[in-house]
N, C-alpha and C positions, 0 to 999 in steps of 0.2 A: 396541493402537492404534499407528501408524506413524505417530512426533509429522514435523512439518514442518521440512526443515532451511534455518537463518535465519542468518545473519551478522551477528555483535553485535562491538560495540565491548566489548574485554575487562573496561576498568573497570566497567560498567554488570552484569557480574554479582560485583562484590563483590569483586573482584581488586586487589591494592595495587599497579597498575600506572600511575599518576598522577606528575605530575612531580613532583610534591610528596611519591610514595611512599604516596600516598590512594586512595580510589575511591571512585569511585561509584555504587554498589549500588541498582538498581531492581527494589525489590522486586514490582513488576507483573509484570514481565518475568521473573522466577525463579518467583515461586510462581502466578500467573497463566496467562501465555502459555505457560510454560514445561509446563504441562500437554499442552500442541497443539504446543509447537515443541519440537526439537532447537538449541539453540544452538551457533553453529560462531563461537568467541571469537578475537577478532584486534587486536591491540594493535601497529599500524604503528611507534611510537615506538619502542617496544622492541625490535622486528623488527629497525629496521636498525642496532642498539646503541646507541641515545642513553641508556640506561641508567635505571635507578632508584637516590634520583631523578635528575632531569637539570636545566640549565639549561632554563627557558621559551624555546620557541622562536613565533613568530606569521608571520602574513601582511603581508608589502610589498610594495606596488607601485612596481613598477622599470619603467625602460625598457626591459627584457625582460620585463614581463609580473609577474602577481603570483607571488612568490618565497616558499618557506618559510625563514625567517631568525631565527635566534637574537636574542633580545632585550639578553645584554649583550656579545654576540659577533657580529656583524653578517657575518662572515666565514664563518659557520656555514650553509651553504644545504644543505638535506637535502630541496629540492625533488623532485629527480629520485628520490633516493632513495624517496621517501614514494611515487612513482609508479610506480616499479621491485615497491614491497612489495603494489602494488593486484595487477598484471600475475602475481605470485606469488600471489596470495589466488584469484584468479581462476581460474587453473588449477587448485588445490588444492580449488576449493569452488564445480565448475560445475552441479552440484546444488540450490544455494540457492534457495528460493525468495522472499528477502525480504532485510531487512537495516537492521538500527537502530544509527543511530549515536553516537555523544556527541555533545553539542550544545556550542558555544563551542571548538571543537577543531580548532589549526589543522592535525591530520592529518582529522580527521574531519567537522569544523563541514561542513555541507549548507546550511543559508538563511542568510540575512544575515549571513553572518561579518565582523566589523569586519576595516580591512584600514588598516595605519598609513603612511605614508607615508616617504619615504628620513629623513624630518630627525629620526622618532620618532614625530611628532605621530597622532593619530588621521585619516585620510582619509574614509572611506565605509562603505556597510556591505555591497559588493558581491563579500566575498570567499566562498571556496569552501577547503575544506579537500583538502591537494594529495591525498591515498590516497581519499579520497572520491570527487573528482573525476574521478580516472582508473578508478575501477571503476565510477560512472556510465556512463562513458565506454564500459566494456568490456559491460558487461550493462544497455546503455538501456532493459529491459523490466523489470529489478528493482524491485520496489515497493521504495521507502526510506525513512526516515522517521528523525525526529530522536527520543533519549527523551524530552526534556524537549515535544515538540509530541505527547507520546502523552496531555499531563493532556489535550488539548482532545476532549472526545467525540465531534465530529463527526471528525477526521482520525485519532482512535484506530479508529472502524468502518471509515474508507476504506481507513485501511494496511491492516487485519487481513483485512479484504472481498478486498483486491486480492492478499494472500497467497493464501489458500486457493481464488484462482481459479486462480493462477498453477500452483498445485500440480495442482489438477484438472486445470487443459491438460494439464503434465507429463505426467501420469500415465494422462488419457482421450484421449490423441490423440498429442502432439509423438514419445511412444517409438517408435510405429509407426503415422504418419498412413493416413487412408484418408480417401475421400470423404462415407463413412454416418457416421466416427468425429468430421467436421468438423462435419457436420450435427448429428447429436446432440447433440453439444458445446453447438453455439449455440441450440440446442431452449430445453435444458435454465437458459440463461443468458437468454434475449430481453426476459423482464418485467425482469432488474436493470439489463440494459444500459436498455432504457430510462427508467428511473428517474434514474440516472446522466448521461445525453447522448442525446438524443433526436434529432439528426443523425446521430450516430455508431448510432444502432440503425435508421436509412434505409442508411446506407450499409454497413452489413455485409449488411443485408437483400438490397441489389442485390446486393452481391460474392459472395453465396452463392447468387444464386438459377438463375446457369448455371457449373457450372463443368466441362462438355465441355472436349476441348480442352486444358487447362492441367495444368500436371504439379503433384500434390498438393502438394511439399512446399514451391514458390512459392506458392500458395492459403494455406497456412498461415501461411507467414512474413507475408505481408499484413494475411492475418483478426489474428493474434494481436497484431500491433503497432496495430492499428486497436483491435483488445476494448482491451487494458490501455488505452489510450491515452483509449479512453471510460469504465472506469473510474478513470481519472485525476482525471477529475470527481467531486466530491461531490454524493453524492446527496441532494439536500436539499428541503423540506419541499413545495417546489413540483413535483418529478421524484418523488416518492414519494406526492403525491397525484395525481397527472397516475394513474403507472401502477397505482392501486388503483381510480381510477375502469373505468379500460382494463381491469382485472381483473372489477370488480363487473357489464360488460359479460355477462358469462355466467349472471350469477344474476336476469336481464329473464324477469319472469314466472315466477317459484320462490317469491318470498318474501313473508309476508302484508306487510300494509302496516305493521303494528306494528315490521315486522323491519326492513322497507326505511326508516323512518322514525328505529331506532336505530340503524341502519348510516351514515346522511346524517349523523345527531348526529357521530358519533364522528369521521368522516372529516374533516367541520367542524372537530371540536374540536381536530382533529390539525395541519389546515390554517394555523389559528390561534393553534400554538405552547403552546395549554391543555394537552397531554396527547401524553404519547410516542406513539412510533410503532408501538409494541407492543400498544396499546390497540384501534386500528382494524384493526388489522392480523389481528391475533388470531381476530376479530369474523370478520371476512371469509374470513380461511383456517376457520374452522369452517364456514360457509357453503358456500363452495365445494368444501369436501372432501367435500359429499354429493353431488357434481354427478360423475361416472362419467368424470371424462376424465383421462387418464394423464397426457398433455403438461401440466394445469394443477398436476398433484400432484408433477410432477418437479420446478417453476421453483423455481431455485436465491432466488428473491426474498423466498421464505416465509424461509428459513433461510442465508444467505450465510456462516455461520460459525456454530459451536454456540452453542445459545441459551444454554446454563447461561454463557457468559460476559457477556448481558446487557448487550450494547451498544445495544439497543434500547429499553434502559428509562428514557433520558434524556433530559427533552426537549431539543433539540438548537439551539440559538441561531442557525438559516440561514433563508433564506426559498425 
């Protein structure tokens, strides 16, 4: 099997690359993901020689913007640098299809990074980690995710969901686009996108349904920052019953009443936060797998990532 290659923050595979000369070793990510992914390890601090270990360095906001600045060295600004080491990662690793970072890192931190102010004091919590930011920056269709946001089940399925789509585009179309290869694509995707963003599954509908005239590889660059951008959204308890009803559409008039009766139960029970998503789902892909249509057996919706990883088995605290 051809694991998926991902861009990790180094400490987080067990590496004593911390300022402190520590790490932090996520054991998910090694013995879990690490089954389906390739990790492609990158430690920004170290990169541009602040060494192990080093002085703390954090985020301040300055009249020029927020700055990376050493904590007892304020003369220490390794801003650029940290940005310099993205623009290097970037070329080095334009393969990736993903990317998990340390979370509180002011090379790395992605949400709420506290951000201190010139006098010391604590400011806000609106910073960004500078090697982060610029590889955002440079690859805005990278799924990214924090590790410490990988405990929450709901943003653990969307990362991991939006990896192995990322990969399948990769790999079923971006190498050598075609017009059948675009279409297939979005076949094969249509019930998760809708799950996911129900606007965004009108509008790739219209953007695919002429494309005479238009040179493939602008069609693509369009469709693909549209798909990610709809699975950006979490698909949650409302967008995953919405499209199972849209699904059970095909099984009108197939099933006795005893069947259509435990099928409502479950869907219900799923609706309601009583029972994963795995339970109605389950139900319904047995059902319809007796139904002879290719298009309903390819939708990546039944299976968005291998099931043996079992992100489906919890219930999931959205509405």
């Amino acid at each position: 099997m051809t694991k998926i290659p991902v861009g990790v923050s180094e400490c987080l595979l067990g590496e004593p690359v911390r300022f402190d000369g520590g790490h932090k070793h996520n054991r998910y990510l090694t013995e879990v993901l690490g089954q389906y992914m390739a990790f492609r390890p990158v430690c920004p601090e170290v990169a541009i020689g602040l060494g192990i270990p080093r002085k703390p360095i954090r985020i301040v906001a300055t009249d020029r913007g927020s700055r990376i600045l050493g904590v007892t060295n304020p003369d220490l600004d390794v801003t650029e640098a940290l940005a310099a080491q993205a623009d290097l990662a970037a070329a080095a690793m334009p393969d990736i299809c993903g990317y998990v970072f340390m979370q509180n890192s002011p090379s790395c931190g992605v949400f709420d990074m506290k951000r201190y102010g010139t006098n010391g004091h604590p400011l806000d919590n609106k910073g960004r980690g500078a090697y982060a930011e610029r590889l955002m920056a440079l690859m805005p269709l990278l799924p990214v995710e924090e590790a410490g946001r990988l405990n929450d089940p709901g943003l653990r399925d969307n990362f991991i969901t939006r990896v192995f789509a990322f990969y399948d585009w990769k790999c079923a179309v971006a190498a050598d686009p075609s017009p059948k290869k675009l279409i297939d694509f979005y076949s094969r995707y249509k019930y998760q996108v809708m799950a996911h963003h129900v606007p965004s599954y009108t509008a790739l509908g219209k953007l695919l349904s002429d494309l005479s005239g238009r040179e493939i590889h602008d069609v693509c660059e369009e469709f693909i920052a549209m798909f990610m951008g709809a699975l950006g959204h979490i698909a949650n308890r409302k967008g995953n019953t919405n499209t199972m009803m849209h699904l059970r559409g095909y099984l009108k008039g197939l099933l006795k009443p005893e069947e259509n009766a435990e099928l409502d139960r479950l869907i219900k029970s799923y609706q309601l936060g009583e029972v994963p998503l795995v339970v109605p789902l389950t139900l319904l892909k047995h059902h319809l797998m007796k139904v002879d249509n290719p298009y309903l057996k390819q939708q990546t919706f039944w299976a968005p990532h291998p099931e043996k990883l079992g992100l489906r088995n919890a219930i999931v605290n959205n509405l």
